[in-house]
C-alpha positions, 0 to 999 in steps of 0.5 A: 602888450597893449589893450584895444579900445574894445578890450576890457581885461578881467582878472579873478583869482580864487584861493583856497584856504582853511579854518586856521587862516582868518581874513582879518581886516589888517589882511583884508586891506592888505590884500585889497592894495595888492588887488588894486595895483593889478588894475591900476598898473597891469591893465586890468580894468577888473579885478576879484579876489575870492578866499574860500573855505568851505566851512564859512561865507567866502571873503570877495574883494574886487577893484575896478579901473578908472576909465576917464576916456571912456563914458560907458565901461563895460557893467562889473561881470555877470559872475561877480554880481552873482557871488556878491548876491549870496551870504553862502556859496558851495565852490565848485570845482570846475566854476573857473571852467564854467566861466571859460577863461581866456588863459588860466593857470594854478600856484600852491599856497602852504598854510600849515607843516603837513597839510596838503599844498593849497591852490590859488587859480588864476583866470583872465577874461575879455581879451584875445588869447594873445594878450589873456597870455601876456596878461596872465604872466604878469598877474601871476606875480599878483596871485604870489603876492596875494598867497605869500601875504596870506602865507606870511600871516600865518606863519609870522605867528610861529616860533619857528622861522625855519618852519616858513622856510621849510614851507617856501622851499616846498611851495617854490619846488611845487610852483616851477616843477608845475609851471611849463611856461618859461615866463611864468616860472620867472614871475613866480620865482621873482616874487616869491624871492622879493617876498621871502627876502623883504626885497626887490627882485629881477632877473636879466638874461643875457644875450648870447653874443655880447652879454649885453642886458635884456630885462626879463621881469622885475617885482617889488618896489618898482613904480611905472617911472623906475619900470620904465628905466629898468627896462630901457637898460635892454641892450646896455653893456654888462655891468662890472658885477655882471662880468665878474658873475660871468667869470667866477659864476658864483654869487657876487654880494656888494654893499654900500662900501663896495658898489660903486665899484662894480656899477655906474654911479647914475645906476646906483642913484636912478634905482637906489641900490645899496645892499645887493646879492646878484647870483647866476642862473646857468646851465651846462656851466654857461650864465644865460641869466642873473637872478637880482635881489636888492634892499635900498640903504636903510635895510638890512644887509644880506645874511650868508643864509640868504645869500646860500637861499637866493643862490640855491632859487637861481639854480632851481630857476635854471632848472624850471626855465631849461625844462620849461624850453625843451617841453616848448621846443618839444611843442615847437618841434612837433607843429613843425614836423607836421608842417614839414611832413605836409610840406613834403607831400605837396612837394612829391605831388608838385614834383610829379606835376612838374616831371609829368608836365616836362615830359608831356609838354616838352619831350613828348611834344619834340618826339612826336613832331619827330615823328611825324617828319618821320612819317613825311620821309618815308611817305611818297612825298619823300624830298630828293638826296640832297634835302633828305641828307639836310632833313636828317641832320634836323632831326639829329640834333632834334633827338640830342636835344630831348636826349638831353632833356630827358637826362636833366629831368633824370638828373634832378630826380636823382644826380647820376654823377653822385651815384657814379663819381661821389659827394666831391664831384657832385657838389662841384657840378651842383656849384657850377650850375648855380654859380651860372644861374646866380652870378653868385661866385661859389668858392669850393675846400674839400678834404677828404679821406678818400673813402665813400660814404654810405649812399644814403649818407651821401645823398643826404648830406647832398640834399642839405648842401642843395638846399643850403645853396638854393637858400643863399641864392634866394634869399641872401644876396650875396655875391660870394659863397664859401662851401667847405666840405671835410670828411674824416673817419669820424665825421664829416663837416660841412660849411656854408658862409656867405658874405649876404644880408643875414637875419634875425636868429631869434625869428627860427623859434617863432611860429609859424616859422618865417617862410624863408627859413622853413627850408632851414627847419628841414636841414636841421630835422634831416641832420638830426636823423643822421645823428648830427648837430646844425648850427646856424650863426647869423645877424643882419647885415653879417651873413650867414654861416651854417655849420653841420656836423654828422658822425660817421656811420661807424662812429655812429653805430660805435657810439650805439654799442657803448650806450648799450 
């Protein structure tokens, strides 16, 4: 995501260390090159990184972009000078809080065995909250760096290297079981992993048709020119190593030797590849993602406990990325709800007007002109016989008229015919109506077990299927529909297929939802109330099927009774 011209992105990053952790100048310069990137290839155009210890002068490093097409960039920030002015300095806990950051964000920092975690803060200033998200995912894996880098220079002084291991599994732990942005968990565990293993790390997801790749995030050895080919490999067929990733969903370890085997020749020379360790990240035994860790030529190759640890991080990231998307879909859930509720009380109030505006300006209107003819032939210019018979006749098919009126607007209020007759022949009238309507030809399959549901069932599953055709009629474009309707002792199944434009499915996760599928988002709350499930498979151009399936209200109750 791209800066506008009158944006000037501002990272600060704020470490805590202590009296066993010194800023040498080797470190300094280290950590100054890291700072430095983040402005030159994260569209920073400031950076400050400030190490704290609460017993000495802070160290303050800061970078600052280059702008050759602009004559005027903005002054280094107000809070920048102000640190830079004092020899000593009492951090705060709230100073990132008085500076109100757009987006900000915490990751550990372990300096010693048996010290209580440290943190690193992470604030973006001078841009729009859109962009302070996008930015601050990416700075992220600037701020992992920076602590594995203070991390590292620690702990390459122990004797014990199991120590420094120790002390990763311990800050990965920490760093996704605190993270809820699926995003941040990924940069958080590339880097860490790129750092820990002397590598590069990426992570592709799969799409769930056809496997094919979608680049997600990549840390380490990869400059703008290589970025820009790892990420043109979006919707690329899956690689060999990939399929056999897929199928086994074990780790796939390749070496010189091995790897032409299992990638494209133009691939292994565009990215160098040569030693390689690719490990599933899956979930209720599906691969939705693959963790990549790579080391060019003249590295080493992985060891069997490096390759046990890469594979034990993937699990762990499955884990993070999964809860991480429920307390999302939970966030989502809960805005939607509020939409929907909002939603239905306009539609009771608009469903009122409407009843109120049909029987005020329809019937209402038709039996008082009834009315007054009344009136004309009972008063004493009464027509003769002969007219008197003609008149009655008018005002009988005038009174059958707003007979039928007044059962339609019934009708709709609440269909008769599903009260009387039942869900079948209920949905045959509600297809019949709209196949007049649409000029879309409905073809109906029921399969019934010749039983009646609950009526509240019954009326749901109608006001599902009512809301389902509506959404074909309107928005499809289809010229032909399916509905199947199957209702066994354990469940009943309903299917919606139409041959119309379809869409986007990734567009259902956004918000606020597109106004064409929050009557979607309505079906999928009304089935979870009966307890069922709703799948929706759909792609331009191939038509939409929905699927619902809902448990019996036996099975239902059976299925309560076991989990108590």
């Amino acid at each position: 995501m791209q800066c506008t011209k009158d944006q000037f992105p501002q990272l600060l990053l704020v470490c805590r260390i202590n009296s066993s952790f010194k800023a040498n100048k080797k470190i300094r310069t280290i950590l100054q090159k890291v700072l430095q990137s983040s402005v030159d290839f994260l569209d920073f155009w400031y950076a400050c990184l400030v190490l704290l210890d609460g017993d000495r002068p802070p160290v303050i490093l800061h970078a600052l972009k280059d702008h050759p097409d602009i004559d005027h960039p903005p002054p280094e920030p107000s809070h920048i000078k102000h640190l830079k002015g004092l020899k000593e300095i009492e951090y705060q806990h709230d100073f990132l809080t008085s500076l109100r950051p757009v987006a900000s964000t915490t990751i550990s920092v372990v300096l010693r065995a048996g010290d209580p975690i440290g943190t690193m803060e992470i604030a973006v200033t001078g841009v729009t909250p859109d962009v302070a998200q996008n930015l601050l995912n990416k700075a992220l894996s600037t701020g992992r760096h920076m602590a594995d880098v203070i991390q590292e220079s620690f702990f390459s002084k122990q004797k014990d290297r199991n120590l420094r291991k120790l002390s990763v599994w311990l800050e990965t732990v920490s760093a996704i079981s605190s993270t809820l942005n699926i995003n941040q968990v990924m940069h958080v565990v590339t880097q860490l992993t790129a750092d820990l293993f002397s590598a590069r790390c990426c992570i592709f997801l799969l799409n769930d048709h056809d496997n094919t790749l979608i680049p997600a995030v990549a840390v380490g050895s990869y400059d703008p020119v290589l970025k820009k080919k790892w990420k043109a490999l979006k919707g690329h067929p899956p690689f060999p190593a990939v399929l056999k990733l897929i199928k086994t969903r074990q780790p796939v370890v390749l070496t010189p030797d091995s790897i032409e085997n299992y990638f494209p020749v133009d691939i292994i020379n565009d990215f160098s590849y040569a030693w390689l360790v690719m490990a599933p990240i899956t979930f209720k035994d599906k691969v939705f993602g693959i963790m990549q860790v790579d080391r060019p030529l003249q590295g080493k190759e992985f060891e069997q406990e490096e390759i046990a640890i890469i594979s034990a991080m993937a699990k762990e990231t499955a884990v993070a990325m999964e809860n991480a998307k429920l307390i999302e879909t939970l966030a989502y859930k809960e805005q939607l709800l509020h939409q929907l509720y909002k939603n239905l009380i306009c539609a009771q109030e608009d469903e009122r007007k409407r009843v109120a505006s049909e029987i005020h300006d329809g019937v209402i209107q038709a039996l008082l002109g009834i009315w007054y003819r009344m009136e004309h032939l009972s008063g004493d210019g009464a027509p003769d016989k002969a007219n008197l018979q003609e008149e009655l006749v008018k005002l009988k098919g005038l009174l059958g008229e707003q007979i039928h009126n007044i059962r339609q607007i019934v009708y709709n209020l609440r269909p008769i015919m599903l009260d009387t007759y039942g869900l079948g022949p209920a949905i045959r009238g509600l297809l019949r109506n709209l196949q007049e309507e649409s000029g879309i030809h409905f073809e109906l399959a029921l399969e019934s077990a010749n039983h009646r549901l609950p009526a509240n069932y019954e009326m749901a599953l109608y006001r599902i299927l009512q809301e389902l055709v509506a959404n074909v009629a309107k928005h499809s474009q289809a010229t032909k529909a399916q509905v199947m309707l199957i209702s066994g002792q354990d469940q009943t199944v309903l299917v919606v297929k139409d041959n119309g434009i379809g869409f986007n499915r990734t567009r259902l996760i956004s918000w606020p939802p597109p106004g064409n599928h929050l009557g979607l988002a309505s079906i999928q709350e009304r089935v979870l109330l009966l307890g069922g499930t709703c799948t929706i498979d759909s792609r331009p151009g191939w038509g939409t099927t929905v699927t619902i399936q809902v448990p019996s209200p036996k099975a239902a109750e059976e299925g309560m009774q076991c989990l108590k």
